[in-house]
C-alpha positions as CSV (number, residue, x, y, z in Angstrom):
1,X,0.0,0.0,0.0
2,X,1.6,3.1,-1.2
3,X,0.7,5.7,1.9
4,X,1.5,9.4,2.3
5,X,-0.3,9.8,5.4
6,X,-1.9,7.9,8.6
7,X,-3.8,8.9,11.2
8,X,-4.3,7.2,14.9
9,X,-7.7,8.4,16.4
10,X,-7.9,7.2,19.7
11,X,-11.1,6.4,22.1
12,X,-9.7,6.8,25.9
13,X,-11.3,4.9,28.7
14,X,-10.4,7.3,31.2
15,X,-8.2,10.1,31.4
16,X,-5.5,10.5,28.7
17,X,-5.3,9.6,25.3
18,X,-1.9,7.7,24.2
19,X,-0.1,5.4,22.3
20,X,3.4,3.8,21.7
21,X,5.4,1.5,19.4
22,X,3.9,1.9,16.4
23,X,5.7,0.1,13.8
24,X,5.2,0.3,10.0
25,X,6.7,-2.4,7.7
26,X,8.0,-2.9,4.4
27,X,6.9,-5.1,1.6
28,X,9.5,-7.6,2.6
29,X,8.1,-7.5,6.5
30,X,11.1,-5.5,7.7
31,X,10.7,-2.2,10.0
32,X,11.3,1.2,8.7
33,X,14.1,2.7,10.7
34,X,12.5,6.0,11.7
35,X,15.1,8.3,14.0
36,X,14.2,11.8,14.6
37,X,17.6,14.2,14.6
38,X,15.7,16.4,17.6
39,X,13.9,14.8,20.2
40,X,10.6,15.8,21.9
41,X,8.7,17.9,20.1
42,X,5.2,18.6,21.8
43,X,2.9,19.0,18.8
44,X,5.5,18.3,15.9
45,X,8.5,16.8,14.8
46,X,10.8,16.2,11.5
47,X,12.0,12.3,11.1
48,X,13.6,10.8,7.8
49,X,13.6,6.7,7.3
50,X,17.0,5.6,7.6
51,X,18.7,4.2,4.6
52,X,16.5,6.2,2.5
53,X,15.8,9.9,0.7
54,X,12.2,9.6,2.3
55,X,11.6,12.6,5.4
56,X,8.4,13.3,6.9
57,X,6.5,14.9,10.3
58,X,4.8,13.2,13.0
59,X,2.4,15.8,14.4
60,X,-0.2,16.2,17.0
61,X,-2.5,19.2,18.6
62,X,-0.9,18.5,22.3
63,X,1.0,16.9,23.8
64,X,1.9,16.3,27.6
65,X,5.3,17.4,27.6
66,X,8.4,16.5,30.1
67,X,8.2,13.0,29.5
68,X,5.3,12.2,26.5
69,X,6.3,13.4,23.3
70,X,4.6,13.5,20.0
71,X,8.2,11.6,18.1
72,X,8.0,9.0,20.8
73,X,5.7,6.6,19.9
74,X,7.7,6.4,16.1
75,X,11.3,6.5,17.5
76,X,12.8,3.2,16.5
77,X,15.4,3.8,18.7
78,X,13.3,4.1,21.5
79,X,11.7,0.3,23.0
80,X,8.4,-0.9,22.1
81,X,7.3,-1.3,25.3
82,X,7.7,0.9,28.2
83,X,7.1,1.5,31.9
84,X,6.8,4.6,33.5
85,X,9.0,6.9,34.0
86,X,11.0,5.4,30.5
87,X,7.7,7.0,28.9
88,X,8.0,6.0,25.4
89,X,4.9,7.3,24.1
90,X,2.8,10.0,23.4
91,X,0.3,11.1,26.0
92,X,-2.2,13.9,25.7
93,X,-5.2,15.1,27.8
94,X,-6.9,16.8,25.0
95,X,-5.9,15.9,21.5
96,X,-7.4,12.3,20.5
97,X,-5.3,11.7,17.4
98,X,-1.4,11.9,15.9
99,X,-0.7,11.8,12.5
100,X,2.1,10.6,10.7
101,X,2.6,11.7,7.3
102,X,5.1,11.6,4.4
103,X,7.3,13.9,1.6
104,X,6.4,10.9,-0.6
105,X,4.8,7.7,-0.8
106,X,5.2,4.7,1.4
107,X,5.0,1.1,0.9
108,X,3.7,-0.4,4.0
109,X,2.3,-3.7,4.4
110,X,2.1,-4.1,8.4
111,X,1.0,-1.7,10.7
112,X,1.9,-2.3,14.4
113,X,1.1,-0.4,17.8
114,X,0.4,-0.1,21.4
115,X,-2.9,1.2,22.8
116,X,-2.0,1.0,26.8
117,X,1.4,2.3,27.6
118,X,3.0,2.5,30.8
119,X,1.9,1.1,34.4
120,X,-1.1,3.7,35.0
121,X,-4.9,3.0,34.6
122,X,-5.4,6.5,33.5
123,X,-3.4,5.7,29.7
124,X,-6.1,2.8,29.1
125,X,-7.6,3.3,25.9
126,X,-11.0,1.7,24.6
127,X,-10.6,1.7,21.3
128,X,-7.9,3.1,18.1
129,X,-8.7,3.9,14.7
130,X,-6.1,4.0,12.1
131,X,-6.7,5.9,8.5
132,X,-4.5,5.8,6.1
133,X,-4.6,7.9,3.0
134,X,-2.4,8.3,-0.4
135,X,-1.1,11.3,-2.2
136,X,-4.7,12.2,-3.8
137,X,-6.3,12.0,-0.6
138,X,-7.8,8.7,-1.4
139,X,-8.8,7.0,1.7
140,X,-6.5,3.6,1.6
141,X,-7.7,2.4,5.0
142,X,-10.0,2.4,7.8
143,X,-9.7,0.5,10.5
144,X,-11.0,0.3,14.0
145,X,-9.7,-1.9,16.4
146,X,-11.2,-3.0,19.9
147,X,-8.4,-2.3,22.6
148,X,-10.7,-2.6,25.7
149,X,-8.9,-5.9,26.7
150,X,-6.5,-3.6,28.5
151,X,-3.8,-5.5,28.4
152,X,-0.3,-3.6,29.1
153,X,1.9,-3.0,26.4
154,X,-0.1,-5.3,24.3
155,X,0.8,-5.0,20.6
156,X,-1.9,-4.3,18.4
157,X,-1.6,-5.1,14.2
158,X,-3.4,-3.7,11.5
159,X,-3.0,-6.2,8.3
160,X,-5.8,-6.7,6.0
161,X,-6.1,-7.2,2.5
162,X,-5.7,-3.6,1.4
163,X,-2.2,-4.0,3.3
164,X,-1.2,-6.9,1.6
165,X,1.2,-6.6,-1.9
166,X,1.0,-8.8,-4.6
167,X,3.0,-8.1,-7.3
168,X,2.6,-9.2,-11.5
169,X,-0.6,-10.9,-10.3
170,X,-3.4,-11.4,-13.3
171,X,-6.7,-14.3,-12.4
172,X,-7.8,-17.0,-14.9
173,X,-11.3,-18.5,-14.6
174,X,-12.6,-20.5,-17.1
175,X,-10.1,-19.5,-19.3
176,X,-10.6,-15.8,-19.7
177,X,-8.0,-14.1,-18.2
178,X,-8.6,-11.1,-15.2
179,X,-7.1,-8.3,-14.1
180,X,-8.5,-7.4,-10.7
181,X,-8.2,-3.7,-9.0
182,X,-9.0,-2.7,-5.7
183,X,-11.1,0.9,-5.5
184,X,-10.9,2.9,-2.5
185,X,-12.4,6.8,-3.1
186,X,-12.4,9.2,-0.8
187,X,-15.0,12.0,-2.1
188,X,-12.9,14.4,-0.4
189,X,-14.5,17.7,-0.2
190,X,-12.6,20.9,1.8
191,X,-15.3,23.2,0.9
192,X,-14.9,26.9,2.5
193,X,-18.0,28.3,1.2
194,X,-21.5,26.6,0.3
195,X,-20.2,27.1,-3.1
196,X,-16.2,26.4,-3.4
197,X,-14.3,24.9,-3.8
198,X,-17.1,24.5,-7.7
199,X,-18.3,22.9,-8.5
200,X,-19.7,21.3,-4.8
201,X,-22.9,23.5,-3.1
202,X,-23.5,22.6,0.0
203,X,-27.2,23.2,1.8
204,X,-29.3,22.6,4.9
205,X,-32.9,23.0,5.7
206,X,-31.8,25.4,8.5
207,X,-28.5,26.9,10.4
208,X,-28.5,27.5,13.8
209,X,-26.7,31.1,12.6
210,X,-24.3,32.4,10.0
211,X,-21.5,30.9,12.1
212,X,-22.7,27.8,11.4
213,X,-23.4,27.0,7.8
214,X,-23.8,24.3,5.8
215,X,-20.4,23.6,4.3
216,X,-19.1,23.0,7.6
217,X,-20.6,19.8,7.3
218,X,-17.8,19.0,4.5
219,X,-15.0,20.9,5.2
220,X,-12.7,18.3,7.1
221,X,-12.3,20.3,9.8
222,X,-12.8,17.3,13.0
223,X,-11.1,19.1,15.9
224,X,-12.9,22.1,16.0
225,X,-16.1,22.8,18.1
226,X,-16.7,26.4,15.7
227,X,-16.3,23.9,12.6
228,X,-19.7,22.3,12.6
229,X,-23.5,22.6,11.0
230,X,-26.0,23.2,13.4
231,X,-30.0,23.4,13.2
232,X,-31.9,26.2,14.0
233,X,-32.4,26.5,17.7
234,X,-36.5,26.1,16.8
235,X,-36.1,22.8,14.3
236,X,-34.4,20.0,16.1
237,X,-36.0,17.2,14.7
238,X,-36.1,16.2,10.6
239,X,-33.4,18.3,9.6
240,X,-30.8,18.3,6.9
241,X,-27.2,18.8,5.6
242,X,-26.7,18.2,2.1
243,X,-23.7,17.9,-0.9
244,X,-24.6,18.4,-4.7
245,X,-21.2,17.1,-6.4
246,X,-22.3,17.9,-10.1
247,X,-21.9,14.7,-11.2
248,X,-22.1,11.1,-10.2
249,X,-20.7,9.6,-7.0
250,X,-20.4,6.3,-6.8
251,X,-20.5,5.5,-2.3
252,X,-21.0,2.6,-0.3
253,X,-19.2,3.9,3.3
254,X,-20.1,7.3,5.4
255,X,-18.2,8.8,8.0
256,X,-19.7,11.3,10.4
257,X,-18.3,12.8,13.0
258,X,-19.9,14.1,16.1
259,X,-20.4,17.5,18.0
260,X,-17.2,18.9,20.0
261,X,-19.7,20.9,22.3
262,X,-22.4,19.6,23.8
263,X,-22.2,15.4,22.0
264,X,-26.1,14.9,23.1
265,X,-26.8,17.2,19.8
266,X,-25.3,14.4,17.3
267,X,-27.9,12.3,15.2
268,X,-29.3,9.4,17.0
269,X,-31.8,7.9,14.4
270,X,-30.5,9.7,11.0
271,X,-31.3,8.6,7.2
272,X,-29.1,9.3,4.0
273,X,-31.0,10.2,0.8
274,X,-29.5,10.2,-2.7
275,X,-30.8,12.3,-5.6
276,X,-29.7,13.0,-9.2
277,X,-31.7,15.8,-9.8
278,X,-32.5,18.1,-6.5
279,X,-36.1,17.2,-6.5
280,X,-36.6,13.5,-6.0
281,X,-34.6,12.3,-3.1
282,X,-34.5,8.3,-2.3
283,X,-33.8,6.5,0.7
284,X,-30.5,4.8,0.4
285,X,-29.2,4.0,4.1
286,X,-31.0,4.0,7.4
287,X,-29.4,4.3,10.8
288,X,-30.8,4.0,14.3
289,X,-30.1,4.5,18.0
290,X,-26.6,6.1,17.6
291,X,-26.1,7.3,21.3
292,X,-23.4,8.2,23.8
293,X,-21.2,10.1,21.5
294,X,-17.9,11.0,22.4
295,X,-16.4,14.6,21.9
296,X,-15.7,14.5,17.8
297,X,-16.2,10.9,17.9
298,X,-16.2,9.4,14.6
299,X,-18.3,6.9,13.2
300,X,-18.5,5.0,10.0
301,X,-21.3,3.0,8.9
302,X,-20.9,0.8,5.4
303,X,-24.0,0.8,2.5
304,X,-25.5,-2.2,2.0
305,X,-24.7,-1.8,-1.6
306,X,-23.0,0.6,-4.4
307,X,-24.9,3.5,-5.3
308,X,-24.4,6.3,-7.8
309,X,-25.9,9.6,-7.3
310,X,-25.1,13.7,-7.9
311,X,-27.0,14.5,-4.5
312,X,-26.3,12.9,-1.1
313,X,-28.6,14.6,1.8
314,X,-28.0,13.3,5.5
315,X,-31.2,13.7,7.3
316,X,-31.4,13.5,11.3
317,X,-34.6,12.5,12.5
318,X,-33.7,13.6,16.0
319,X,-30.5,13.9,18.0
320,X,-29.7,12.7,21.5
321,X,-31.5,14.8,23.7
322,X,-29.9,17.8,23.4
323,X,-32.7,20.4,23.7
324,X,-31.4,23.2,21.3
325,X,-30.1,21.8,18.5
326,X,-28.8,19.3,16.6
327,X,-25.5,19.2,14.1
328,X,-22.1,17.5,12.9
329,X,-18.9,18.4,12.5
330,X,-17.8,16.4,9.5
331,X,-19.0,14.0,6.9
332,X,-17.4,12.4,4.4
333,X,-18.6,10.5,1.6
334,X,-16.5,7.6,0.0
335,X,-16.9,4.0,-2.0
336,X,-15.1,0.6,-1.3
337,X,-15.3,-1.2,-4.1
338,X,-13.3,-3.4,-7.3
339,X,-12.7,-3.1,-10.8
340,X,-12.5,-6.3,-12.3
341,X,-10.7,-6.1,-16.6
342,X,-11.5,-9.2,-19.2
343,X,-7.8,-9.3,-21.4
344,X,-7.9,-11.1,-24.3
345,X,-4.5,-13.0,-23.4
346,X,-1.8,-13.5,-20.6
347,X,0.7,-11.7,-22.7
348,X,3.6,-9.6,-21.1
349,X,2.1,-6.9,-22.1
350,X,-1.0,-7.1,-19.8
351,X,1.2,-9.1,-17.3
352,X,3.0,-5.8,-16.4
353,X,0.4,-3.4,-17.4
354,X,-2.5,-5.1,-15.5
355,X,-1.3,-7.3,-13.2
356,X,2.0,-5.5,-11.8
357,X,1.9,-4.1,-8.1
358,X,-2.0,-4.0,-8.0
359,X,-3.5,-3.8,-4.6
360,X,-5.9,-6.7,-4.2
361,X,-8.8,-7.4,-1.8
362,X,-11.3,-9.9,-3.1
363,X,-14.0,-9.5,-0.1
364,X,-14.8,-6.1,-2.1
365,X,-17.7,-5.7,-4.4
366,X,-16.9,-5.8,-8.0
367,X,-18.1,-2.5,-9.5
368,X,-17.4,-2.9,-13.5
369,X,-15.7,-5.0,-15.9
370,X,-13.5,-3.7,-18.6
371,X,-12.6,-5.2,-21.6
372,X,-8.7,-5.2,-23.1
373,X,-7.9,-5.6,-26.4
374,X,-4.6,-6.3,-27.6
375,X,-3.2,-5.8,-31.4
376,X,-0.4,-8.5,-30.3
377,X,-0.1,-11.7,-28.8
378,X,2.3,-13.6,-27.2
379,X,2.0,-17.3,-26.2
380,X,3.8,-17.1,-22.8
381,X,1.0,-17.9,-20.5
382,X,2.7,-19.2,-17.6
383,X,3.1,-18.5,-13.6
384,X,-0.3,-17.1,-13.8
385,X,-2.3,-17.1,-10.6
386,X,-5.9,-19.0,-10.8
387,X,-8.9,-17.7,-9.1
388,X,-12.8,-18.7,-9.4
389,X,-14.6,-15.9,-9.3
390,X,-18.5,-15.3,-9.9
391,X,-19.2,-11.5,-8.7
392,X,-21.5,-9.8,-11.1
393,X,-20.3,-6.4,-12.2
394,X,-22.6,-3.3,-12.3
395,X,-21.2,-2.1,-15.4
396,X,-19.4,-3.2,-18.4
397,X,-16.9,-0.8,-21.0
398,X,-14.4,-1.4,-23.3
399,X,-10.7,0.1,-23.4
């Protein structure tokens, strides 16, 4: 998986958010040698991979300080484990996520961490969710693992299909020949008006004030309580937030992430519409009973198949008691699906064309199948991997 940035969102259980040894690994299941020159920074710091041109920042909002700093947990030449006072983690009372990011992209195949650091109950943390993204802000993974075990210094791994490499990989089943594509789009959005960045217009059935429009709703701000859409004080109950995109979007995940201020406002029972032209809106996902939010918690919930529209409208029926008003801070839009390509031979050609370092996760819905038609052909057919497959596709084009 070729990453330029990941993200751990941690869930506390009590009083601080943490974590430590996180790991990333290589194709070849070998750790990347991060060392940081400096040491200790509180919200940032600048490391480079050993052995390599590749430099990036680890980064965070706070940070405890004098012992728990934001490079620890991704010093490779600090341990894995720790005890206190040898605090090798990051600790923070207020910021729930640390990011590490990239100056370019990363192969990983193996993601490895520790939720509960140190000898105090305090550090326990419920749950972490890692996201990882590529260059185009493609979401690459989402994952949230359960950490409530509480086990000390307990190392946590995040490998799934989308982690796993396969390289000049092509599928034969009843002797057609397959090239087979993983999809993972992240409709990212960053608006900063209900009408930029165009062509996206963002609207709501009502605002709580000017301060708290629409676009909020898509602007990928998570960490701030000013960065939200909020109802008018006088319409709690059946209201909406919605995202014309122009064109076609093809989702099958949502992401929504609660209120900073006051959580009891975020959706309980909530509905997401789609629409292709403004007017007719139909029911597309359903969602009930979505209660004890944390601050900017976020929560993904997963379609219960593909669909393809220009408007998506997120409709709260009522929130969780707060008395006046409802809102969210973020939501974002994305599909999880698989392209699946019919060549008309095994030739090197389509060997290294189609079937060289693709990502593959066959528990993905196939979304379309491509045809490939070659002007040459070449009779070396072998070392070609053989899988049965019998997905149906939702759309079929040529190349």
């Amino acid at each position: 998986m070729a990453v330029k940035e990941i993200a751990f969102k941690c869930t506390k259980a009590s009083t601080y958010y943490t974590i430590g040894g996180v790991r990333l690994y290589d194709k070849n299941d070998k750790i990347y040698p991060i060392k940081f020159s400096s040491k200790n920074g509180l919200t940032s710091n600048i490391f480079y991979i050993q052995g390599t041109d590749i430099t990036g920042t680890v980064s965070a909002t706070n940070s405890w300080g004098t012992y728990y700093f934001v490079d620890s947990p991704f010093d490779t030449d600090k341990s894995i484990v720790t005890s206190y006072p040898n605090a090798n983690y990051w600790l923070s009372s207020s910021a729930d996520t640390i990011i590490i990011s990239f100056d370019k992209s990363v192969q990983i195949s193996r993601i490895d961490f520790v939720p509960y650091c140190g000898n105090g109950t305090d550090r326990k943390q419920n749950a972490v969710e890692i996201i990882a993204i590529d260059e185009t802000q493609n979401l690459l993974l989402q994952e949230k693992c359960n950490t409530s075990t509480y086990v000390e210094n307990q190392v946590y791994s995040v490998l799934t299909p989308t982690l796993t490499f396969l390289r000049s990989v092509l599928l034969k089943s009843n002797n057609s020949i397959y090239s087979y594509e993983s999809n993972n789009v992240k409709h990212v959005t960053k608006m900063t008006s209900n009408t930029t960045p165009s062509p996206l217009v963002a609207s709501a059935s009502s605002i709580y004030s000017s301060s708290y429009p629409a676009w909020l709703a898509f602007n990928g701000t998570r960490t701030d309580v000013n960065n939200c859409w909020i109802t008018s004080s006088s319409l709690l109950t059946d209201q909406w937030v919605q995202i014309d995109f122009k064109d076609k979007k093809r989702v099958s995940h949502i992401e929504v992430v609660g209120m900073g201020v006051n959580p009891t406002s975020s959706p309980k029972n909530f509905t997401i519409f789609g629409s292709n032209d403004g007017i007719s809106f139909y029911p597309i996902l359903k969602i009930n009973n979505q209660m004890n939010w944390g601050t900017f918690e976020s929560r993904g919930f997963n379609f219960n198949y593909v669909v393809n529209y220009r408007y998506y409208r997120f409709h709260i029926h009522d929130n969780n008691g707060y008395a006046s008003y409802s809102g969210v801070v973020d939501i974002v839009y994305s599909h999880k699906g698989s392209s699946l390509m019919i060549l008309n031979n095994s030739s090197v050609k389509s060997f290294f064309n189609y079937g060289s370092t693709r990502l593959i996760d066959m528990n993905k819905p196939i979304r379309n199948i491509d045809y490939v038609i070659e002007d040459k052909i070449f009779k070396k057919t072998e070392n070609i991997m053989i899988k049965q497959t019998n997905r149906k596709p939702l759309s079929i084009t040529f190349k």
